[in-house]
Residue, then its C-alpha position, 0 to 999 in steps of 0.5 A: x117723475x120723467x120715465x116713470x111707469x103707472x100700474x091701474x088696479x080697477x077694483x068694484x064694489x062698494x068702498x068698504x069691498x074696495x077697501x077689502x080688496x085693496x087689503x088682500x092686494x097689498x097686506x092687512x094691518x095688524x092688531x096694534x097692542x091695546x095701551x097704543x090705544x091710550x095717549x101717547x105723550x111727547x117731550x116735544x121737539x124741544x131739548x129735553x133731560x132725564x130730570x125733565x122727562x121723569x117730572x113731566x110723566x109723574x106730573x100727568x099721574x098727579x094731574x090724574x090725566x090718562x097716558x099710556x106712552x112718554x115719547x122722547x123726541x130726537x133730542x134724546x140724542x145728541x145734538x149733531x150726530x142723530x141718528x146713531x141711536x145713542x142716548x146723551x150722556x150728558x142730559x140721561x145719564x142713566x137711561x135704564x133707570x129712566x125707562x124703569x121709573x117710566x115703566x113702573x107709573x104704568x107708562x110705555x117708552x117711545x124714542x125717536x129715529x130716523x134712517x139717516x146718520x149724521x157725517x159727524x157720528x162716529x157711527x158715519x165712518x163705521x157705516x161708510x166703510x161696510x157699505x151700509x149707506x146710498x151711493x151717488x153715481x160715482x160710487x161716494x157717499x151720498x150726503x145730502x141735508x136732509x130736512x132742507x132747513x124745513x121749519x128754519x132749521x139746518x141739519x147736518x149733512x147726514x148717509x142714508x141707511x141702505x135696506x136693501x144691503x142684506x147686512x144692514x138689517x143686524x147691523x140695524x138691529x144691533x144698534x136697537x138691541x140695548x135700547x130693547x134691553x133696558x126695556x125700551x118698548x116701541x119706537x117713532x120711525x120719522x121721514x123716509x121721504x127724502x131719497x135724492x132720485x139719483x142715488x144707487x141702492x144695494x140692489x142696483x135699482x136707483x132712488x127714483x125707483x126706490x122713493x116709495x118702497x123705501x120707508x116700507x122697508x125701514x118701517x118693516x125693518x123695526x116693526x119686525x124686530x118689535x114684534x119679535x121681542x114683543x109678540x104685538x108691535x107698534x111704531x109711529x110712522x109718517x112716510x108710507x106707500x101701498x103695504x105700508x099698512x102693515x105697519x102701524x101706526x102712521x101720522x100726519x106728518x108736521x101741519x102748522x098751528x092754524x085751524x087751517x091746518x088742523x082741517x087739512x089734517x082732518x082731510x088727510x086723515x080721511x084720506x089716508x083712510x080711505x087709500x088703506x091706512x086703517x090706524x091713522x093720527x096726528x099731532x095735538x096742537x099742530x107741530x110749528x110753532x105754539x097754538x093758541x089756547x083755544x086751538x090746542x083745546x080744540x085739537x086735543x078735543x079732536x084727537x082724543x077721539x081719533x084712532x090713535x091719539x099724541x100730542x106733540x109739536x116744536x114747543x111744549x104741548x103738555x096740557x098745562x102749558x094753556x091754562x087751567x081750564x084749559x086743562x080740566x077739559x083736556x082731562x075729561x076727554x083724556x078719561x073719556x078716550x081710557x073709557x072708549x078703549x075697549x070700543x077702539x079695540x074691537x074696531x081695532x080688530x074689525x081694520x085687521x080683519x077688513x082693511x076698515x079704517x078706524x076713523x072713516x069718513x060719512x060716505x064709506x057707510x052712507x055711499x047711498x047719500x050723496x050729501x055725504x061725498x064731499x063732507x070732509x070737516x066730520x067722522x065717523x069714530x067706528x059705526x056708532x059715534x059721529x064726530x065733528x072737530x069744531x074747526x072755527x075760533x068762534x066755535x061755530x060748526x055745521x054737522x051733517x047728520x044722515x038718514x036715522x036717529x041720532x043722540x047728542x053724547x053730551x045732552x041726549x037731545x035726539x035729531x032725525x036725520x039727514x039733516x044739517x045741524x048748525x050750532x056754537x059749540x062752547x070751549x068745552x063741548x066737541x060734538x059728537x052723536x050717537x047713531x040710533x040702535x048702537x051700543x058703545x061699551x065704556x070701560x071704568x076711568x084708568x091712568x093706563x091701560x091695564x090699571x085694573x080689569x076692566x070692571x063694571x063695563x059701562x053699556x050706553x044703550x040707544x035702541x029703538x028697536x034693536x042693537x048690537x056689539x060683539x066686544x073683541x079683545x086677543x083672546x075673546x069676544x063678547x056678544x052684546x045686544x039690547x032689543x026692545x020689547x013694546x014697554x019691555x027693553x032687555x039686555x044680554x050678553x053671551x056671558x056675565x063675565x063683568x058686572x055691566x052698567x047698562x044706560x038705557x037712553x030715552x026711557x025715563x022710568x020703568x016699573x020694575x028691573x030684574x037681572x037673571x030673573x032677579x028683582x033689583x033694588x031700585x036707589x034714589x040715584x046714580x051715586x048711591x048705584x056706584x056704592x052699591x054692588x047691583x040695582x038700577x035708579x033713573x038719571x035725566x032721560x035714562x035709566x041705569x041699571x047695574x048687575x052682574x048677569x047676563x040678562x037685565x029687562x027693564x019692564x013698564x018702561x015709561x017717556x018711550x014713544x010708541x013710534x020710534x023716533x025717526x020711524x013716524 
């Protein structure tokens, strides 16, 4: 804006240093609590009521579609006089029994706010009269149309709650307070973009000065009073600025429902990344309009292994909305995402420690190939996992694989690297590859997180040589590695905590399994090893080995090339 002042901070290093640094500068992420890890599920911003709610949560159980979150969207209010954080009598008559119900099938309770009141609240004039709102330059009340009749639609005239009025952050919290009562446990912390460059704040400063700090302050404001309550806090945030971080989760905003759209999201989700937004998601489906069956497939297809994971949008984006096959494949990458929980959790851990983004594009960890600099249609899912949204209606994707071996999750074709895979992924298949000497640690399949312990724990093993993966979770971590050994593969872990089902991928037989020394049974195949306590059995291209020990050696392992592939 004219008169505006710019401050460059020239940082070196890599881009993970630079990532790291800008951390120390400006804040890191907190840990979010492990069920934001799980799928967080809208009502939609459609008009909504206590019955409607209450039968869509208890339809996922039924569906047997894992989610951790109901999200009730802004018309959990009443229409005209959002946002005073009052429940509509009239559609929820009685919202403590809502959130009860909601909490007893294993889910989460999110409701929708944002910093602005409308003029016909009641909560207006109570606000006005203290001093709680922006001001015009005359000393009124600014009340200017928020939203801009963005979409086709009109909002009312609404204030604009002031942060920085030291009074406003218990007033705020008092009208939080019985929504956190009857166990409300996070909230969507919507807009706080739109601040009019004239307006005067508390502190004297006006909204050209204050546009970016603004939602900072609001998003700090609840996150704080959550963490409070809670111990570990997370929101759904959208506007952000430097610090804003420290916050999370943010999201995409509003994209159209294009596949146009959807790749533009995948672009700024890279780049919210890269620019220090370690937990980042967006909106299954895209938010206007209604997508096509195919597009919500494949948008929940890329959602469902991004870092956080809604779906939402202005119409119904419940997965039975598009079809029953679109459903059976919808719940098999909901499972997949309850099963990579503790995966996500651990890179969870790493953002907090290194500003690292949990999703990050190919050139953060192959900054020495330049064909990774501009690819911005694929990602990075942590270090191990490779995923590439399938952004065409004909399925047609080009993938770029670096220097390396890499494994298709699906199949277990292998490919070296760097090379660029062109293919027709069918309805059902999001292509995702796993990098060569990686381990990715699988729980069991829950409708929630923390249905049951996470117990066996699934190891996918691709080793060549050796790998690694230090399990983190809040109060402990688990050291895991498998190392080859000419025809001999071993794994350990720092302790027998869990019964581990290892899949050794490649080796298509071995003579012999042991586990701490023990000789293990060997069964005709994987269903008979679910039945059974301990034992190892061959699948297509891999061996299974299941025990509750710390170390399983597979010896006389046959179909392993002497030459590791992607070494020759």
């Amino acid at each position: 804006m004219p008169g505006d002042t710019v401050e460059y901070f020239f940082i070196a290093g890599t881009l993970a240093e630079i990532l790291e640094s800008y951390a120390r500068l400006t804040g890191f992420p907190p840990v979010p609590p492990r069920w934001s890890f799980g799928l967080w599920a809208s009502t939609s911003f459609v008009p909504i009521d206590q019955a409607q709610v209450e039968g869509r949560a208890r339809r996922l159980r039924h569906e047997e579609i894992p989610a951790d979150v109901v999200h009730l969207d802004a018309t959990w209010q009443r229409a005209g006089e959002r946002c005073d954080l009052r429940w509509d009598p009239a559609a929820f008559p009685d919202p403590a029994r809502l959130v009860s119900d909601l909490h007893s099938l294993g889910y989460k309770v999110c409701l929708w706010e944002n910093p602005y009141v409308s003029v016909h609240s009641s909560l207006f004039q109570e606000g006005a009269a203290r001093g709680y709102f922006l001001r015009r330059p005359d000393g009124s009340v600014y009340t200017p149309q928020i939203g801009s009749g963005a979409g086709g639609r009109r909002y009312p005239l609404c204030a604009i709650v002031d942060f920085t009025n030291p009074e406003v952050a218990a007033w705020f919290g008092k009208l939080h307070a019985p929504l956190l009562e009857i166990g409300v446990d996070t909230f969507k912390t919507d807009f706080g973009e739109e601040i009019p460059a004239d307006a005067v704040f508390h502190n004297g400063r006006t909204g050209a000065v204050m546009r970016n700090l603004y939602a900072r302050l609001y998003q700090e404001l609840v996150f704080t009073m959550l963490a409070t309550r809670h111990g570990r806090a997370v929101i759904w945030a959208r506007a952000a600025c430097p610090g804003a971080q420290r916050f999370p989760v943010h999201w995409s905003g509003d994209p159209h429902c294009t596949y146009e759209d959807m790749a533009a999201t995948l672009r700024g989700g890279l780049s919210a990344g890269m620019s220090g937004l370690a937990f980042w998601s967006h909106d299954i489906g895209g938010f206007y309009g209604t997508p096509s069956p195919d597009l919500y497939l494949r948008w929940a297809q890329f959602g469902l292994l991004s870092g956080h994971a809604r779906y939402h949008g202005t119409t119904p984006r419940d997965p039975w909305e598009f079809g029953d096959d679109v459903l059976t494949i919808f719940r098999r990458y909901a499972v997949l995402r309850s099963r990579l929980v503790p995966y996500l959790y651990t890179y969870a851990w790493q953002a907090a420690e290194t500003g690292l983004p949990v999703m990050r594009p190919l050139v953060l960890r192959y900054q020495d190939d330049p064909a990774t600099y501009g690819i911005d249609w694929q990602y990075l899912l942590g270090d191990e996992l490779l995923v590439a949204p399938v952004l065409d209606p004909d399925g047609r994707a080009t993938i770029y694989l670096p220097r390396g071996c890499w494994t298709d999750f699906w199949t277990g074709e292998t490919v070296s690297g760097p090379c660029a895979v062109r293919r027709t992924a069918p309805p059902d298949v999001l292509p995702v590859y796993v990098r060569e000497n990686s381990l990715v640690p699988l729980g069991p399949p829950m409708q929630y997180v923390g249905e049951r312990p996470c117990d066996p724990l699934t190891v996918e093993a691709y080793v060549t040589t050796e790998a690694r993966f230090t399990l983190r979770d809040d109060d402990a971590t688990l050291p895991l590695a498998v190392r080859r050994d000419g025809p001999a593969v071993e794994f350990e872990a720092a302790r027998a905590g869990a019964t581990y089902a290892v899949r050794f991928h490649g080796v298509a037989d071995a003579a012999a399994a042991t586990a701490d020394g023990a000789q293990l049974p060997r069964v005709p195949d994987p269903a008979a090893l679910a039945a059974v306590s301990e034992g190892w059995t061959v699948a297509a291209g891999l061996v299974i080995v299941k025990a509750r020990a710390r170390r399983i050696r597979l010896s006389g392992c046959a179909g392993w090339p002497d030459t590791p592939p992607g070494r020759a």
